[in-house]
C-alpha positions as semicolon CSV with decimal commas, in nm:
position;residue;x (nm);y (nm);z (nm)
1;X;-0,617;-3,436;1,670
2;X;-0,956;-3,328;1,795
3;X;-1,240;-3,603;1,875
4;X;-1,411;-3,569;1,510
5;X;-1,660;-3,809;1,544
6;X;-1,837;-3,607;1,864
7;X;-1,773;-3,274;1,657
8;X;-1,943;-3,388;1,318
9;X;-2,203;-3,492;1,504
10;X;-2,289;-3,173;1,661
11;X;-2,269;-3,012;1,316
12;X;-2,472;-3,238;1,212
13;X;-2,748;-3,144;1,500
14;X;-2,706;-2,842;1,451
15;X;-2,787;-2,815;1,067
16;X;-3,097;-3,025;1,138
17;X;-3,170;-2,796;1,469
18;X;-3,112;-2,471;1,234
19;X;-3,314;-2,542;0,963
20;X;-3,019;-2,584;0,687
21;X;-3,208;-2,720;0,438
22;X;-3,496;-2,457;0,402
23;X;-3,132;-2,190;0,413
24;X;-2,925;-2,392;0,209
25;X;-3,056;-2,385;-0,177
26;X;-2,747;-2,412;-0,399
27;X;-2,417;-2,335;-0,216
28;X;-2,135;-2,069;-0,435
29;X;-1,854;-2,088;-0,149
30;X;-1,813;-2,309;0,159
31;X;-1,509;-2,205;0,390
32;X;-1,440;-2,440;0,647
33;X;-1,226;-2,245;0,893
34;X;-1,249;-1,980;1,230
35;X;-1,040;-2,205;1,388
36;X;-0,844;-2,466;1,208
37;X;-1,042;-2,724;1,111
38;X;-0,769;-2,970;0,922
39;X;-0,692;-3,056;1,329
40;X;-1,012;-3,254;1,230
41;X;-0,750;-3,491;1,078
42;X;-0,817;-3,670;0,747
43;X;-1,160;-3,862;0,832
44;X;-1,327;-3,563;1,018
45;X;-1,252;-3,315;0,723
46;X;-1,405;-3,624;0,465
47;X;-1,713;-3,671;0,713
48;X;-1,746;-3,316;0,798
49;X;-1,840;-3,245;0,399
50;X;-1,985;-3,548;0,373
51;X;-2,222;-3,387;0,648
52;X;-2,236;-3,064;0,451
53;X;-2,331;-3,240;0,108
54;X;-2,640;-3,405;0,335
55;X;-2,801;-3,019;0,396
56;X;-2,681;-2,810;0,065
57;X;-2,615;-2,903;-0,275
58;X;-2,285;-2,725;-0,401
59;X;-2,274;-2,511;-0,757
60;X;-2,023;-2,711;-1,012
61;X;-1,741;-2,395;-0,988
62;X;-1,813;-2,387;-0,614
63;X;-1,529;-2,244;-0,400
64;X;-1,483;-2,522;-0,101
65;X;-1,143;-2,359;0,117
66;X;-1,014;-2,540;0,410
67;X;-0,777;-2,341;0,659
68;X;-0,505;-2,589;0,778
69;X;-0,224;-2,585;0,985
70;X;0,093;-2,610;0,742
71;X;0,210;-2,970;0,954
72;X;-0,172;-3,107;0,879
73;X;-0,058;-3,069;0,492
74;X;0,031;-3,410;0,416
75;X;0,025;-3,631;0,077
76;X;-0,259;-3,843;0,220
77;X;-0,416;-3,556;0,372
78;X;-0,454;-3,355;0,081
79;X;-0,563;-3,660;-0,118
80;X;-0,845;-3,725;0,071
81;X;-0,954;-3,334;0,133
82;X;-0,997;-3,299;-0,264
83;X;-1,209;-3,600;-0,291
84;X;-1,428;-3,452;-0,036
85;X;-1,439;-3,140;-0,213
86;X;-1,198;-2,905;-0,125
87;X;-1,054;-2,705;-0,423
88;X;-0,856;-2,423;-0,228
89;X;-0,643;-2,410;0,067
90;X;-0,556;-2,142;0,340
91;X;-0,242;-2,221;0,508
92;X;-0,161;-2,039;0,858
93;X;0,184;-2,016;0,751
94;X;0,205;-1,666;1,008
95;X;0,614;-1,600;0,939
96;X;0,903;-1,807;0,785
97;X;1,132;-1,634;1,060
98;X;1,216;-1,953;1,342
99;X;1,210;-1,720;1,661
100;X;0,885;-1,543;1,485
101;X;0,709;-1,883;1,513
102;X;0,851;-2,001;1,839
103;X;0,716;-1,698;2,001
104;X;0,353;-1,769;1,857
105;X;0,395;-2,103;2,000
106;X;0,339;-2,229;1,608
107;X;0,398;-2,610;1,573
108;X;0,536;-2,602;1,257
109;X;0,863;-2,439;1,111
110;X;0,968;-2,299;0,801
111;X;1,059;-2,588;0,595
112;X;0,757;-2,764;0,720
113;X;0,530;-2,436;0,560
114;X;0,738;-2,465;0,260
115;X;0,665;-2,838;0,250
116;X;0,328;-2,777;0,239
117;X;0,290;-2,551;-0,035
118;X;0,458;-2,803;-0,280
119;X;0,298;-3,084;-0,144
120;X;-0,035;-2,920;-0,226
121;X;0,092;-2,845;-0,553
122;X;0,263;-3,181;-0,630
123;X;-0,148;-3,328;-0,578
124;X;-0,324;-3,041;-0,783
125;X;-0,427;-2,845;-0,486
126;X;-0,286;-2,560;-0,654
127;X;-0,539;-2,300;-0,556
128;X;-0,412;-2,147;-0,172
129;X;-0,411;-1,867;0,051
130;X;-0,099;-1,816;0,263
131;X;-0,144;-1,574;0,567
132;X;0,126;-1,366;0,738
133;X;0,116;-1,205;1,020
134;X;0,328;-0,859;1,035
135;X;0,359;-0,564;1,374
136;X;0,563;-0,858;1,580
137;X;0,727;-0,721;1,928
138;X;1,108;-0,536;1,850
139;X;1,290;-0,745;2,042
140;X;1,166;-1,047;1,809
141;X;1,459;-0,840;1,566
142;X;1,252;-1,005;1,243
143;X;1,341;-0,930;0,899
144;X;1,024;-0,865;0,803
145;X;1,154;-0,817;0,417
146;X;1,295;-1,112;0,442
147;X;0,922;-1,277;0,497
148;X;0,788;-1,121;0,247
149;X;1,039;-1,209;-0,029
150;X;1,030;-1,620;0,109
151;X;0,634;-1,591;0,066
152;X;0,657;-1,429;-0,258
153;X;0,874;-1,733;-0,303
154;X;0,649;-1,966;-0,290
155;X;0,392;-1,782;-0,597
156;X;0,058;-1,831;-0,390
157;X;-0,256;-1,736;-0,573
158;X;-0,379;-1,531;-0,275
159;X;-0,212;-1,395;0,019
160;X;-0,374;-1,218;0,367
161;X;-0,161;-0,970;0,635
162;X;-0,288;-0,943;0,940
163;X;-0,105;-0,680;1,179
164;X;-0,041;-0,820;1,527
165;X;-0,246;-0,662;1,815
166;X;-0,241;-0,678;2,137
167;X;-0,597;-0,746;2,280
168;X;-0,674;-0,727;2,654
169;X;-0,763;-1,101;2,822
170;X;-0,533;-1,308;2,638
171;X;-0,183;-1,433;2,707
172;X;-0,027;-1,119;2,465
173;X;-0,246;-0,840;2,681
174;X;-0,123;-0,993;3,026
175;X;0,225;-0,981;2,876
176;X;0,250;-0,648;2,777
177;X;0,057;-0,553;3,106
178;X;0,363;-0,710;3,282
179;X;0,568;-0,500;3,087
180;X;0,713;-0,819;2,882
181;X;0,649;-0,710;2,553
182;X;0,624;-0,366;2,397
183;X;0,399;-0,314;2,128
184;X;0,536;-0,185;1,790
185;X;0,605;0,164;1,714
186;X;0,353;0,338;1,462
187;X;0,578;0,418;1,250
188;X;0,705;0,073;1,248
189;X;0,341;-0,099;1,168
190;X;0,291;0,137;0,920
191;X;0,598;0,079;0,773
192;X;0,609;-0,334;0,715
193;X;0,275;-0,317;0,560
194;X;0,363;-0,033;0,303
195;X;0,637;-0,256;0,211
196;X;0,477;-0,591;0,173
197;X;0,235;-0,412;-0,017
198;X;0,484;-0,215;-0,259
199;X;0,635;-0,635;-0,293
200;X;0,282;-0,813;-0,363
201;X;0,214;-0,531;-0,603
202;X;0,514;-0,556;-0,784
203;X;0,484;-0,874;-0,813
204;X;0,163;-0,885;-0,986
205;X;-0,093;-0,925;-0,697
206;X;-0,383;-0,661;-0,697
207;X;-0,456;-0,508;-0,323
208;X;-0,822;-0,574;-0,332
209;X;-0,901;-0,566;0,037
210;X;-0,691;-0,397;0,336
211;X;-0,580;-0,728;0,463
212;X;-0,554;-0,933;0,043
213;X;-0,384;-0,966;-0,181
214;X;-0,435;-1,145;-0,488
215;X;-0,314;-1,260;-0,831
216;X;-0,574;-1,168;-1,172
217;X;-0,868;-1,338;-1,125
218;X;-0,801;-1,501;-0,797
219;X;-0,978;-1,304;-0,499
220;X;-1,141;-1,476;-0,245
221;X;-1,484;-1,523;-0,365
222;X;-1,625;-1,650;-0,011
223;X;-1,519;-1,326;0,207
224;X;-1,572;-1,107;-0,089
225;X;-1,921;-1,213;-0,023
226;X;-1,873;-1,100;0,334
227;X;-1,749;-0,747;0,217
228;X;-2,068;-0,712;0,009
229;X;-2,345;-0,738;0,246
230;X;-2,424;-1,097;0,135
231;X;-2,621;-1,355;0,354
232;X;-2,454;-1,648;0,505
233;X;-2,547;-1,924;0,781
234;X;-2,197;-1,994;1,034
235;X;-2,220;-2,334;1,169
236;X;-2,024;-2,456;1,487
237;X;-1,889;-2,299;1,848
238;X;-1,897;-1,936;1,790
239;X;-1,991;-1,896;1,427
240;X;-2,130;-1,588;1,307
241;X;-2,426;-1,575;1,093
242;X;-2,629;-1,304;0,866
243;X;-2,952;-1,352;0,697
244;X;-2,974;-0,967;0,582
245;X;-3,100;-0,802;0,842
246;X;-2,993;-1,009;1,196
247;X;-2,676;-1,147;1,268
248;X;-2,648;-1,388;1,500
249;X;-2,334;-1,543;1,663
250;X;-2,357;-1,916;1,866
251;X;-2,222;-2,023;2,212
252;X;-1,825;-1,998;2,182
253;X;-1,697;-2,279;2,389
254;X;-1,691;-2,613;2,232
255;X;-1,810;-2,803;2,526
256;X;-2,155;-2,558;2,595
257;X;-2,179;-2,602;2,197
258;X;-2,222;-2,968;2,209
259;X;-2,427;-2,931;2,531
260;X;-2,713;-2,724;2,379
261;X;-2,714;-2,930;2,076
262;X;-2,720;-3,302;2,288
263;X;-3,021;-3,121;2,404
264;X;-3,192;-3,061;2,103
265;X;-3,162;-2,668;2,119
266;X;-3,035;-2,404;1,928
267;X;-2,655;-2,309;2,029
268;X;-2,755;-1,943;1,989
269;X;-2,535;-1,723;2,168
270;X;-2,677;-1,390;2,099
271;X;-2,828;-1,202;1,812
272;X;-2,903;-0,875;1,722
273;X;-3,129;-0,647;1,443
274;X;-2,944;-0,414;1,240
275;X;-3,014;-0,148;1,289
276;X;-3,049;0,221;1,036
277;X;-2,747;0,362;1,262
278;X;-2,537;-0,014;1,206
279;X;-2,655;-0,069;0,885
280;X;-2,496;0,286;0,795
281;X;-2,219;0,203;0,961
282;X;-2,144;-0,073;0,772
283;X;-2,209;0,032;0,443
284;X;-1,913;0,282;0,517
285;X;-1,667;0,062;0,685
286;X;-1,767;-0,179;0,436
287;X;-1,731;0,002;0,138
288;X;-1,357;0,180;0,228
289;X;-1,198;-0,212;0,327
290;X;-1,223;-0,268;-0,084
291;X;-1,063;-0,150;-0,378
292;X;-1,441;-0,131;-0,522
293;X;-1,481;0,160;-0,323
294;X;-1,762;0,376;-0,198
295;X;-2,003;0,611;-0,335
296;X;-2,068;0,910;-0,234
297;X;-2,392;1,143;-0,176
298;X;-2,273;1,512;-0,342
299;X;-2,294;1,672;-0,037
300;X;-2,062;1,473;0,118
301;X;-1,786;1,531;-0,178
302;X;-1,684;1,848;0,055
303;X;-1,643;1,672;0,346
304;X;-1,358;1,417;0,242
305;X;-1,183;1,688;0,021
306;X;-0,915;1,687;0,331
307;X;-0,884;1,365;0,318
308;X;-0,829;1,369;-0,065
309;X;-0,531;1,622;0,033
310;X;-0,378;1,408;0,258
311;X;-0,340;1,139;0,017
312;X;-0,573;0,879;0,212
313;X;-0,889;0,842;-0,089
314;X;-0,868;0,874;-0,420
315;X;-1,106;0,896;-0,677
316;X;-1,248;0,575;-0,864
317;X;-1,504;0,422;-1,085
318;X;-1,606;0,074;-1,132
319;X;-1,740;0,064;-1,480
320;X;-1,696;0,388;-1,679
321;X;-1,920;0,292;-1,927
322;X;-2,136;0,401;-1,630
323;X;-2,339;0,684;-1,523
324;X;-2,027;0,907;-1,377
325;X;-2,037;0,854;-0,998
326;X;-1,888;0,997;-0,685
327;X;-1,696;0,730;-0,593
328;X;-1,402;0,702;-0,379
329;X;-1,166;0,392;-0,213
330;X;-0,877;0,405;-0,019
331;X;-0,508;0,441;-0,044
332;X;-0,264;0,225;0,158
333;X;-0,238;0,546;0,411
334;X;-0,594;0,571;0,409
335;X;-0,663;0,211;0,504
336;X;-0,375;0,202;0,751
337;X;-0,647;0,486;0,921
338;X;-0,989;0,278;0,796
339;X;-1,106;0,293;1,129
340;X;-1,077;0,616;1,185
341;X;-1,203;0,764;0,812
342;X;-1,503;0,507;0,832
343;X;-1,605;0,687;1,201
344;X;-1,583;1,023;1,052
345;X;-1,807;0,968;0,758
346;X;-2,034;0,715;0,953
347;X;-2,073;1,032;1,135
348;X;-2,110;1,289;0,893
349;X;-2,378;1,061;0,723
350;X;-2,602;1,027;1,088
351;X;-2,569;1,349;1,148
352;X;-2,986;1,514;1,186
């Protein structure tokens, strides 16, 4: 487990440092995670939100999730993380396939994630999130349907899919530098997330945002808050931070973290304005990640038309009782190119 005692302190500091109080007025979602905070073990989560509860009072329907490690999910563990607070779990469960998990270097194994879920259950921790993680190497030879149905299993309320990539400066980049892992076809990525999605939506679950999936009535309220532009103050190494018009993002390694803060100052690691040209940005890449959609100015009605054609937008409104809009959100092909369509139209809209 990680030394708690030196950690809580530091986020302790660090509210007091930040000003939390003065930011911190009534609080509608806490997520404890970017990291996986149950490591804490059971008396750094309690004194962690004991911490928290010093700075910000908490709304009575507040949502309080804690991301854990399906081996932290104990009987005593989840005892003592409801009576600190916590109403809703996310469990890392990542794949229920054996060499899947061995490859990630994941501690736990599949009967251990299953475990988990009822013990959660079996306490009245009913509320979770269970992440997968699809795109895995070839040569892994993972029945990726075969994930999918042993999640769907398991009835979570809420469910995240995150496709593997391969980023440059960590162990995966060197490896498929080396030439030790290939990365997955195109047509292959495409293809496992079209058919967890066809499975969650059969199922019930409403594709709400590119990456969740979620039963009636059970989205994420904290990073739906993200998705909508909404202030929020990140506490800890390498928390992120908006107050509506700078973002700010502190010192990432633990050690400098706790350094800055022993020394009374603010573990800012950079900030920055947003800009017209980011906030733009945004509002586009924003807007397409959600089944809400985006609106549209008329004149830019003729420049998606292609992409209506192709199959990638469709046409939506939130509330027809409203004044009809141009509004548009994405299909599964059009968020499997979100990065791409968001560019375009970022474009279109800065153009002079």
């Amino acid at each position: 487990m990680v030394p708690w005692k030196e950690y809580v302190a530091s986020v302790s500091t660090e509210l007091v440092i930040r000003g939390a109080h003065s930011q911190l007025r009534q609080l509608n979602t806490v997520y404890c995670g970017g990291g996986t905070p149950s490591r804490l073990g059971i008396h750094g989560v309690a004194a962690l939100f004991d911490v928290l509860r010093e700075h910000a009072a908490w709304s009575d329907d507040a949502e309080i999730t804690l991301e854990a490690n399906p081996e932290d999910v104990t009987t005593e563990a989840v005892r003592a993380w409801r009576r600190a607070g916590v109403n809703r779990l996310s469990i890392g469960v990542q794949s229920f396939d054996e060499r899947v998990l061995s490859w990630m270097h994941r501690v736990h194994d599949a009967d251990v994630a299953r475990r988990a879920v009822a013990i959660a259950r079996d306490e009245g921790l009913s509320a979770f999130s269970l992440d997968l993680i699809f795109g895995t190497p070839e040569q892994l030879q993972r029945d990726w349907s075969r994930d999918v149905a042993e999640m769907l299993d398991l009835e979570p309320d809420h469910v995240s899919l995150y496709g593997l990539t391969i980023e440059p400066h960590t162990p995966l980049g060197r490896w498929h530098e080396r030439g030790e892992v290939a990365e997955l076809p195109e047509e292959r990525y495409e293809a496992e997330f079209l058919l967890a999605r066809e499975r969650l939506t059969a199922a019930g679950y409403e594709h709400y945002e590119v990456s969740n999936f979620a039963r009636p009535g059970k989205r994420a309220r904290h990073n739906s808050a993200y998705w909508q532009g909404v202030s929020y103050l990140g506490i800890g190494p390498s928390a992120h931070g908006f107050d509506g018009a700078v973002r700010r993002w502190n010192i990432p390694a633990l050690a400098a973290w706790e350094a800055s803060l022993a020394q009374g100052r603010d573990p800012l690691g950079g900030s920055e304005i947003l800009s017209v040209e980011n906030a733009v940005a945004e509002s586009v890449y924003l807007g397409l990640r959600t089944v809400d959609g985006l609106v549209l100015a008329p004149d830019e009605a003729p420049h998606i038309t292609p992409w209506l054609g192709a199959g990638w937008v469709e046409w939506c409104s939130r509330d027809a009782e409203q004044v009809p809009e141009l509004r548009i959100r994405c299909t599964a092909a059009g968020w499997l190119r979100l990065d791409a369509l968001a560019a375009d139209l970022t474009a279109f809209r800065s153009r002079p």
